[in-house]
N, C-alpha and C positions, 0 to 999 in steps of 0.2 A: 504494500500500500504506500504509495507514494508523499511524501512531504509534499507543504504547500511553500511554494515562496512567491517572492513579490520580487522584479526585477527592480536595482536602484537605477539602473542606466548607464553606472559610472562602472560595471563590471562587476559588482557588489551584488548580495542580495539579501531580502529580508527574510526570514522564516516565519510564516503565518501560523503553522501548524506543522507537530511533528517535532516541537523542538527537544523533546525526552529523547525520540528517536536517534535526530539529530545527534545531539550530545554524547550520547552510546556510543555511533558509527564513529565521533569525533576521539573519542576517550581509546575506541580499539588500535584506532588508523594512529596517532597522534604515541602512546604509551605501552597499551601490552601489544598488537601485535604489529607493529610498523614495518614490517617484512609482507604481509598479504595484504595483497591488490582488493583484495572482493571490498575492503572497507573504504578503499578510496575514493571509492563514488557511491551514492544512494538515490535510489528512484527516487526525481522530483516532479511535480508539476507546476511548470512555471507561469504565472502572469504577467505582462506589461504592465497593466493598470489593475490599479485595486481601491475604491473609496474605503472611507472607515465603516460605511454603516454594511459594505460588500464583506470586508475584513471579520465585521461581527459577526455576521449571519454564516458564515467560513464556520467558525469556531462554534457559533451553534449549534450548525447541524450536528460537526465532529462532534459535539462532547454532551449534548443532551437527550443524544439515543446513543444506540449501536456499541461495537465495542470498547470503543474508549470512553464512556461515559463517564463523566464526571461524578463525584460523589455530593450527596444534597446540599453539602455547606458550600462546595466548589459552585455548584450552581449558583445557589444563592448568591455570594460574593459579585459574581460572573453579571447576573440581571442586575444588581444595586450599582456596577458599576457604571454598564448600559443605559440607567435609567438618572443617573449624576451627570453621565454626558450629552445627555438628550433624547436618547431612544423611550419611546412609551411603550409601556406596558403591551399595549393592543399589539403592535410592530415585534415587539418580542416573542409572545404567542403565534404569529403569522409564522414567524421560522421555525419555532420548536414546536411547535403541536398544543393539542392538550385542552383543555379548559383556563377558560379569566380565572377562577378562583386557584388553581394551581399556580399558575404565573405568579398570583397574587400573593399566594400563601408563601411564596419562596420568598419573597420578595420583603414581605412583613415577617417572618421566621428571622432572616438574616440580618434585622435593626434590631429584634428584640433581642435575637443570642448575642451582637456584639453591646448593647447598650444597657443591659441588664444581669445576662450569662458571666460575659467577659469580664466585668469589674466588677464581678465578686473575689475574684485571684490574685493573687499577691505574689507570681513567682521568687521574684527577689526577695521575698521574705522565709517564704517556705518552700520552694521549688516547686511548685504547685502547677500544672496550665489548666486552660479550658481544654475540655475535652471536645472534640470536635464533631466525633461519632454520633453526640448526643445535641446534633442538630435537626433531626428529627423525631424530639420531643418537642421543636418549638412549629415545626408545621402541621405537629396534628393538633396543634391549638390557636387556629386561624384566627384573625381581626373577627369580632361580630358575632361568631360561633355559640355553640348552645356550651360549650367547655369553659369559654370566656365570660361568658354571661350568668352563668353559675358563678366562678369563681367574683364575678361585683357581687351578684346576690349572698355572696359572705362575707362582704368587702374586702376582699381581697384582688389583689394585682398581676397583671403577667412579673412585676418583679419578686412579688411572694413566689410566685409557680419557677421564675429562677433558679429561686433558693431553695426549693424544693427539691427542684431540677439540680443542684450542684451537690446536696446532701444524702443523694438518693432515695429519695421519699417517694418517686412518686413511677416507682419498678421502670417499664417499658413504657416505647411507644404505643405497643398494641393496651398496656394499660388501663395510660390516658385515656387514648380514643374512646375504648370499651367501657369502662371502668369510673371514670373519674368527675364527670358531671353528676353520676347517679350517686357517688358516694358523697357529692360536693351537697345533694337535693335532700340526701338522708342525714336528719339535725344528729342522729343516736349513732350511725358512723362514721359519721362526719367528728363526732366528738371521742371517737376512738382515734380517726386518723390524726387529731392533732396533737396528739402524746407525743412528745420526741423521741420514745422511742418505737413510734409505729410508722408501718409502710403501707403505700397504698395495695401492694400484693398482700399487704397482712388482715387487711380489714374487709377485702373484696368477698371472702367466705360468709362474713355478717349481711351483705348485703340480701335482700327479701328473693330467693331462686324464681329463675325463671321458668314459673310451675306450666309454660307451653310446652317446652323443650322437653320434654320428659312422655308428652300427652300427642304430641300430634306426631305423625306417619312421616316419612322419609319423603315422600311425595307433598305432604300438606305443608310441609314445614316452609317455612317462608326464605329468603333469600338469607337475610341478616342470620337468620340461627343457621344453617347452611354452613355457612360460612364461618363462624365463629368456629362451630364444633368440627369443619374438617381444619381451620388453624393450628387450635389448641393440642386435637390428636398429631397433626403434622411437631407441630414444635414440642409438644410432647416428647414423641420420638427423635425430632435430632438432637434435643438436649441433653436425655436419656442414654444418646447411641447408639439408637435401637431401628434407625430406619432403614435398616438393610432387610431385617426380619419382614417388613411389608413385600417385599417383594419375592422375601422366599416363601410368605405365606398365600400371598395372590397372584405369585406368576409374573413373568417379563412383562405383561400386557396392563399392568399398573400403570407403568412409566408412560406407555401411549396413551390410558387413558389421561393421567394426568398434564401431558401436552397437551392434549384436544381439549380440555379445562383449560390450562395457560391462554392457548389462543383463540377458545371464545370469550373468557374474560377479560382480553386484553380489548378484542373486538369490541364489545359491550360496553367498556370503562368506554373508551373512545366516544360512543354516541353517547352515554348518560351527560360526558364530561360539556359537549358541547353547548 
């Protein structure tokens, strides 16, 4: 797969994308093996001309699908920069796909992880960093959200759900999502989670069961519980260790089932998102 560059004119060139790649080929050719030819050249494709907003939608597509995808705080970063230099929101979406509310949610995730997440850490003091990974606990609690609006209805802030968020209080992403409005809504677990020393996986057993999920048919069952309970059994077993045994209990033809899943829910997320 070829690097992107941008010709300077002057015999120069810039590198658009590819520049990990780049570096590599530079690091082999240049230090360990400066005797083999294969590293002295790298598949490029070249440009004459390139605007900025051509240059952005480049690095778009690369890095917000497919296999170099970026990771959700690298997004993030990516749109807030786009969106400081003039590109809108709507324009962003146009390249990368998706839903306004995603665009959005990355978008607002990546001011509240640096403006609230971040300056709770003191490296210099303690050797501490933000952790980065745990930037998708700030998108499953979008601007406006029923997670958000619970949390005023307790008075509390996305900077309280930081500090939450930095103390471990508040388990996963899948959590929050799942979890964490209905414990915010219940006053009698609510008043359990705010013991210091409790978590929000600890107090999710007190919550009132969801006496459907037990009652209705594999067929009746609605999308939401569906989905929950093939999750839970999924991450059950990888955290367990134990997701090999699905396959030697149901046969190679799991896996295919579970692609033709993949790719009708991918299909389906697509048109709800729109």
């Amino acid at each position: 797969e070829p690097i992107i560059l941008l010709s300077e004119g002057d015999g120069t060139f810039l590198c658009i994308e590819g520049n990990t790649r780049l570096s590599i080929y530079l690091s082999f050719s240049n230090d360990q093996y400066p005797d083999e030819k294969e590293w002295k050249k790298i598949p490029s494709l070249i440009h004459d001309e390139l605007t900025r907003s051509q240059i952005d939608e480049l690095r778009l597509q690369a890095h917000f699908v497919g296999k170099k995808e970026w990771t959700p705080y690298a997004k993030g970063r990516y749109i807030t920069q786009l969106v400081k230099s003039g590109t809108s929101l709507e324009d962003i979406k146009k390249v990368v796909g998706g839903s306004d509310s995603k665009t959005r949610a990355n978008y607002y995730a990546y001011k509240i992880f640096k403006e609230k997440y971040e300056t709770k850490f003191d490296p210099k003091k303690d050797n501490v960093f933000p952790d980065k990974t745990k930037f998708s606990m700030f998108t499953t609690v979008p601007e406006g959200g029923k997670i958000a609006m619970a949390l005023e209805l307790k008075g509390k802030t996305m900077d309280d759900y930081a500090q939450w968020v930095k103390d471990d209080k508040v388990g996963s992403a899948n959590d929050v999502r799942r979890f964490l409005e209905k414990v915010l809504l219940n006053d009698e677990v609510y008043s359990e989670f705010k013991k210091k020393n409790k978590s929000l996986p600890d107090v999710i057993p007190l919550l009132p069961s969801d006496s459907n999920i037990n009652k209705v048919t594999l067929k009746d069952a609605s999308i939401t519980q569906i989905c929950d309970v093939l999750n839970d059994t999924l991450l059950d077993h990888r955290k367990g260790g134990s997701l090999s045994s699905i396959k030697d209990q149901e046969g190679p033809g799991v896996i295919d089932s579970m692609n033709l899943l993949q790719i009708e829910i991918k299909s389906s997320l697509e048109l709800l998102e729109e």
